[in-house]
LUMTI-984381 format. One record per residue (C-alpha): residue in one letter; z, x, y; residue number from 1. Coordinates in Angstrom, 3 decimals, always signed. Each point is the difference from the previous one (the first is absolute). Layout:
BEGIN
+------+----------+----------+----------+------+
! resn !       up !     east !    north ! resi !
+------+----------+----------+----------+------+
!    A !        Z !        X !        Y !  NUM !
...
+------+----------+----------+----------+------+
This chain:
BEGIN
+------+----------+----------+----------+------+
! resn !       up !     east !    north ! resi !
+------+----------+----------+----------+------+
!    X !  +84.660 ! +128.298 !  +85.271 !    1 !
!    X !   +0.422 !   -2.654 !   +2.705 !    2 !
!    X !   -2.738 !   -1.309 !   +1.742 !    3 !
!    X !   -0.578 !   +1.139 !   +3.789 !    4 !
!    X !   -1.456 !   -2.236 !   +2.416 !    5 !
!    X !   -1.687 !   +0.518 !   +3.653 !    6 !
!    X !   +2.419 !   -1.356 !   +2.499 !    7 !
!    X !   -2.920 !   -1.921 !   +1.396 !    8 !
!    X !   +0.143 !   -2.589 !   -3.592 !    9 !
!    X !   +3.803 !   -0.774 !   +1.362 !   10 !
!    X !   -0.417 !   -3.989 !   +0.341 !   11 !
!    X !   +3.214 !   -2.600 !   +0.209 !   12 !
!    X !   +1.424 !   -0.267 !   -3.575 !   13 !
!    X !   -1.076 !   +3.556 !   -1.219 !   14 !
!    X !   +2.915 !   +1.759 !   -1.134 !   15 !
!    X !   -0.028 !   +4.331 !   +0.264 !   16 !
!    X !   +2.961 !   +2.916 !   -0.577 !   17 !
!    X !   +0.898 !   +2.097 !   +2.187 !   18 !
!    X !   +2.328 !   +2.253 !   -0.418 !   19 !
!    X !   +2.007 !   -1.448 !   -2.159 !   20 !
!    X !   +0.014 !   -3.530 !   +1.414 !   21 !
!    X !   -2.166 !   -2.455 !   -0.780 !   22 !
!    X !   -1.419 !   -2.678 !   +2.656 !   23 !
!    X !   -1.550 !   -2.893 !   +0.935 !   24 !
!    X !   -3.148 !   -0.269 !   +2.346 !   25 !
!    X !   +1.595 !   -2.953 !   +2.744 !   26 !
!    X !   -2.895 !   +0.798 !   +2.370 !   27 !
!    X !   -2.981 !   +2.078 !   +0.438 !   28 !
!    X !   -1.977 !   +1.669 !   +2.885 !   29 !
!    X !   -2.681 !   +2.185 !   +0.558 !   30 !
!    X !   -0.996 !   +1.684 !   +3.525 !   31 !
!    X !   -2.992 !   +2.091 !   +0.004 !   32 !
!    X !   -0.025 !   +1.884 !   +3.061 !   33 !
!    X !   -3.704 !   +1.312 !   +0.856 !   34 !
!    X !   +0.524 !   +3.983 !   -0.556 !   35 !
!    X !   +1.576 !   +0.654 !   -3.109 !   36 !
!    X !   +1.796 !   -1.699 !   -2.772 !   37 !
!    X !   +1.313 !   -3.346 !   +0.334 !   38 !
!    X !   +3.957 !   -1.057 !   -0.684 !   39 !
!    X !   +1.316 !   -2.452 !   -2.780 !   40 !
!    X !   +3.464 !   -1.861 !   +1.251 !   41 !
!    X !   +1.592 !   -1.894 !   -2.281 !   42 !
!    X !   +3.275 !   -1.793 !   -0.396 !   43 !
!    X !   +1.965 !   +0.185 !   -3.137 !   44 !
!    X !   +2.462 !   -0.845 !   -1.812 !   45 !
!    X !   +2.300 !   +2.048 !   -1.755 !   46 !
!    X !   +0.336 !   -1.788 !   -3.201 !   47 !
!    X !   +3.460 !   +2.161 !   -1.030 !   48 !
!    X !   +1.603 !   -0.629 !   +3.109 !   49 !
!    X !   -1.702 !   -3.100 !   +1.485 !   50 !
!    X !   -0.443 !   +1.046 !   +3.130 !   51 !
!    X !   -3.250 !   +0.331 !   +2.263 !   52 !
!    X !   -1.785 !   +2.756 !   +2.085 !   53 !
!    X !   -3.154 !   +1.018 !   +1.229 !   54 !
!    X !   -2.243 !   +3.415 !   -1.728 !   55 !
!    X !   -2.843 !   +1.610 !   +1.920 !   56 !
!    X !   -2.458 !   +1.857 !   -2.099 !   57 !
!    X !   -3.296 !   +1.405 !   +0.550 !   58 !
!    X !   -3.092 !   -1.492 !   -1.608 !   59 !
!    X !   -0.079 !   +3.097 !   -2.478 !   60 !
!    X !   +3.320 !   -0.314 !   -1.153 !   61 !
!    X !   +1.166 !   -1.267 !   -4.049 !   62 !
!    X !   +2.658 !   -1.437 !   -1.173 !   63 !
!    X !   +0.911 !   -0.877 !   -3.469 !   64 !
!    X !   -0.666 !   -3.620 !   -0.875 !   65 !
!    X !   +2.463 !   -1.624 !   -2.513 !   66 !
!    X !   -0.798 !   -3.447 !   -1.894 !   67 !
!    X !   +2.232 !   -2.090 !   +0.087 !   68 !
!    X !   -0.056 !   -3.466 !   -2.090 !   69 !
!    X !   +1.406 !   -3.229 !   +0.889 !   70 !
!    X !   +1.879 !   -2.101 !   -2.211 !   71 !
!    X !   +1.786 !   -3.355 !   -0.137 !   72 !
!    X !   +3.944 !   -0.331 !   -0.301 !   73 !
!    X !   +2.111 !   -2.537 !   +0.384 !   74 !
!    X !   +3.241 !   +0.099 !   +2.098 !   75 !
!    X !   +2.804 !   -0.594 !   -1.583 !   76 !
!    X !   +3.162 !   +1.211 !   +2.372 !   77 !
!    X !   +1.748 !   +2.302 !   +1.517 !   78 !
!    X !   +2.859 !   +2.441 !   -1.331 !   79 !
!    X !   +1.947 !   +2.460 !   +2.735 !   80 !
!    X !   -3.010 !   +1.581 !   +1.890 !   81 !
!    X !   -2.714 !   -0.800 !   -2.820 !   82 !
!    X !   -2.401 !   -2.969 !   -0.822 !   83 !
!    X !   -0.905 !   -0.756 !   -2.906 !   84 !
!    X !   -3.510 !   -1.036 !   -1.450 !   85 !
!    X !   -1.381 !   -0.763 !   -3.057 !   86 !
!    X !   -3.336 !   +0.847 !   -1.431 !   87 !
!    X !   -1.303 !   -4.228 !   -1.216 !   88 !
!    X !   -2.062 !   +1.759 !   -2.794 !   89 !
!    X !   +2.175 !   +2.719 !   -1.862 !   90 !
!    X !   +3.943 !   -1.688 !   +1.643 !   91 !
!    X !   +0.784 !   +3.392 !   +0.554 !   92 !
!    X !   +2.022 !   +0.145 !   +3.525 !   93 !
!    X !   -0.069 !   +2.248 !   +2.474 !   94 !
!    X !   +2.335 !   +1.283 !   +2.450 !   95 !
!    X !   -1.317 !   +0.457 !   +3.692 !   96 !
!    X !   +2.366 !   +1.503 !   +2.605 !   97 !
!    X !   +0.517 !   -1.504 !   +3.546 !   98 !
!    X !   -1.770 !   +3.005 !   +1.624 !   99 !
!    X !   -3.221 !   -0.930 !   -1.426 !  100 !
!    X !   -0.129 !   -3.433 !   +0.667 !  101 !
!    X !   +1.481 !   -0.098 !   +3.238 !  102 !
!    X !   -0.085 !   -2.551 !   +2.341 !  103 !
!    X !   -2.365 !   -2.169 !   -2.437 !  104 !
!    X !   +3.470 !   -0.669 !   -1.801 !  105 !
!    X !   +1.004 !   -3.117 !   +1.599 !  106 !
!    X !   -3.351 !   -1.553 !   -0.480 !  107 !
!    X !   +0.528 !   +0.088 !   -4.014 !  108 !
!    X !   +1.112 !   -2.749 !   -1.642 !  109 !
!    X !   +0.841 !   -0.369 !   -4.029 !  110 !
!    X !   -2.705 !   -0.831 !   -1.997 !  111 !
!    X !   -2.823 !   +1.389 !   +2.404 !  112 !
!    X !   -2.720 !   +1.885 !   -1.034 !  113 !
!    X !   -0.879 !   +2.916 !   +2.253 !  114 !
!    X !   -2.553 !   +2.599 !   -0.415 !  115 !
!    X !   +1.729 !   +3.794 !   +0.065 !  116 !
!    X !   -2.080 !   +3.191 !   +0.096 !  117 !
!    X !   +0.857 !   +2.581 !   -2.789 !  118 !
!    X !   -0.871 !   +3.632 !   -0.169 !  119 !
!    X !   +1.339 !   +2.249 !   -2.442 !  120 !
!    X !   +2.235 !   -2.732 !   -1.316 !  121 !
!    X !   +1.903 !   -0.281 !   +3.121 !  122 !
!    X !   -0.607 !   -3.211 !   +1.767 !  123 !
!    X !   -0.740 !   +1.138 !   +3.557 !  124 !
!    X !   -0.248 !   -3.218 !   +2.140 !  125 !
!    X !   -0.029 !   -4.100 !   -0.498 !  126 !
!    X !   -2.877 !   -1.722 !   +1.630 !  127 !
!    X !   +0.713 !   -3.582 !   +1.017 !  128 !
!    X !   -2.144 !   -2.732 !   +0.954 !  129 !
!    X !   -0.546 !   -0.379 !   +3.805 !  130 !
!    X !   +1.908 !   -3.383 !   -0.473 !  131 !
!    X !   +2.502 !   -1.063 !   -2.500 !  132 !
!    X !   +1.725 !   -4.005 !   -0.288 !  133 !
!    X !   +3.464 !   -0.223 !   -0.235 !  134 !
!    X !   +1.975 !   -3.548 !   +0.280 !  135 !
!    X !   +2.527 !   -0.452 !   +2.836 !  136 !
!    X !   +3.459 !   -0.023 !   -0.875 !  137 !
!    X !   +2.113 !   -0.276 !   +3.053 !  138 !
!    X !   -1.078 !   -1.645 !   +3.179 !  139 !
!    X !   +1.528 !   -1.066 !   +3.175 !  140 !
!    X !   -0.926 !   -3.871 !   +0.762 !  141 !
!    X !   -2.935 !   -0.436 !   +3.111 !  142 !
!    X !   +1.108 !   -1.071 !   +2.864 !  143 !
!    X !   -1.603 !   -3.025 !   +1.394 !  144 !
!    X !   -0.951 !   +0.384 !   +3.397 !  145 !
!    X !   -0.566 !   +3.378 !   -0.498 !  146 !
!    X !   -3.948 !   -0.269 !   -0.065 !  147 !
!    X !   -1.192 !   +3.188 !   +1.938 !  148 !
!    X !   -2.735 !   +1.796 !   -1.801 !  149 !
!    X !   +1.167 !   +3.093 !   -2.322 !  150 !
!    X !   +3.586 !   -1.120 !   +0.029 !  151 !
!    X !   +1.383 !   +1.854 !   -3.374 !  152 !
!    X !   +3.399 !   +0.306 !   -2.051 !  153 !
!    X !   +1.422 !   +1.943 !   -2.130 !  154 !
!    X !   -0.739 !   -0.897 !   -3.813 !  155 !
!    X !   +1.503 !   +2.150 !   -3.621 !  156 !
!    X !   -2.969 !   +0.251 !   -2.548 !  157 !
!    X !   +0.650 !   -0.595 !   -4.039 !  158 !
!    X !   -0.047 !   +4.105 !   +0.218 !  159 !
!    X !   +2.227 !   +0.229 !   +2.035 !  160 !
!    X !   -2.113 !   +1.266 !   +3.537 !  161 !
!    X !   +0.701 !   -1.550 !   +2.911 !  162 !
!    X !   -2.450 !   -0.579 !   +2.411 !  163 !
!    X !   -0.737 !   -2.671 !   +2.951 !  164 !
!    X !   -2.077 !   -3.085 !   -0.868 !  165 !
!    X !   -1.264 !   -2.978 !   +2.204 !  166 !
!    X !   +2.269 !   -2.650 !   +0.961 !  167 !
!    X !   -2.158 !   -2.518 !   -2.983 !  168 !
!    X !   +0.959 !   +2.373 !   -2.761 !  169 !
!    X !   +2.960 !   -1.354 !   -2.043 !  170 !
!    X !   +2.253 !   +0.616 !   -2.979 !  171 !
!    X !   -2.260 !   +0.034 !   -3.203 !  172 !
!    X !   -3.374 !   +0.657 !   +1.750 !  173 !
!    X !   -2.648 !   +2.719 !   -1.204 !  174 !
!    X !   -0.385 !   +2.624 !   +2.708 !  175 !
!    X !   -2.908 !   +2.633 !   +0.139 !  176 !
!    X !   +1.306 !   +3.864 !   +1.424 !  177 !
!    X !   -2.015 !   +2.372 !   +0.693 !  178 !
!    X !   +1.285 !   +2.909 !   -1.956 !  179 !
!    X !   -1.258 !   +2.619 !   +2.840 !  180 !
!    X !   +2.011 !   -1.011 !   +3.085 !  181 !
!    X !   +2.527 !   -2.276 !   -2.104 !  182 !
!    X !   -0.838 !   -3.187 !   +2.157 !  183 !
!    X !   -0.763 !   -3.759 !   -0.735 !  184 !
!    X !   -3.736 !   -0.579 !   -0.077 !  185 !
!    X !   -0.006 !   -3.861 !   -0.947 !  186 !
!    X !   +1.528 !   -2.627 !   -2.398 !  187 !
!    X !   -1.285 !   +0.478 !   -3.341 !  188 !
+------+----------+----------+----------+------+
């Protein structure tokens, strides 16, 4: 039988089922008015479908907590609407469609290891570092002259991603992105 937990243990990371569905704890809040029982808001993530909302429960309430492990792979590409990992210990690979890994897709690169969460052998979501290096492939010149502060161009990563980097950043350099908003955080 699957262990229930009080709504009230919900904390960032924990994963439950409901439903069907399994989710993700994004963000948790508790309001405890003064007369009666307090309310537990948290925002989740689906971890089927990807996509976020907001429950309200009541301090009493359960839910069914599911563990979930994390484990290493190591991207390897992409095929049609699927990318493909490989387990470093065992070589097995493993085939993760688009829908799961979303928008996190362009921050991949070959050879990176990322850590995926797995339940019920299904690999439900890829957790990447906050900030990832990737060397500049394509960039526009600097313009002299041009010496206002946060003056950018446009620059094409060695993944592919294009983003906009400083006017100092040129062919060849290391760049540092952060991987939640996708923008240049400094020269690596």
């Amino acid at each position: 039988m699957a262990a229930m937990i009080s709504v009230t243990k919900l904390r960032t990371g924990v994963c439950f089922l409901e439903g069907k569905s399994p989710y993700r704890v994004l963000d948790y809040k508790h309001k405890h008015l003064s007369r009666g029982s307090g309310t537990i808001k948290v925002k989740v993530a689906n971890l089927n479908s990807g996509q976020s909302s907001t429950k309200t429960f009541k301090s009493g309430d359960k839910v069914e907590e599911i563990e979930v492990t994390k484990q290493k792979l190591q991207f390897l590409y992409t095929e049609d609407k699927n990318y493909l990992f490989m387990d470093p210990t065992s070589f097995e690979q493993i085939s993760v469609s688009e829908k799961v890994i979303g928008e996190q897709g362009a921050f991949l690169k070959e050879g990176e290891e990322v850590e995926v969460l797995v339940w019920d052998e299904q690999v439900l979501d890829v957790n990447l570092p906050p900030k990832l290096d990737y060397r500049v492939e394509e960039a526009a010149p600097g313009e002299k002259g041009n010496s206002a502060s946060n003056v950018y161009k446009d620059a094409k990563l060695e993944n592919g991603m294009k983003i906009r980097v400083p006017l100092f950043v040129n062919k060849g350099d290391r760049v540092r992105v952060d991987t939640r908003t996708g923008e240049y955080v400094e020269r690596a």
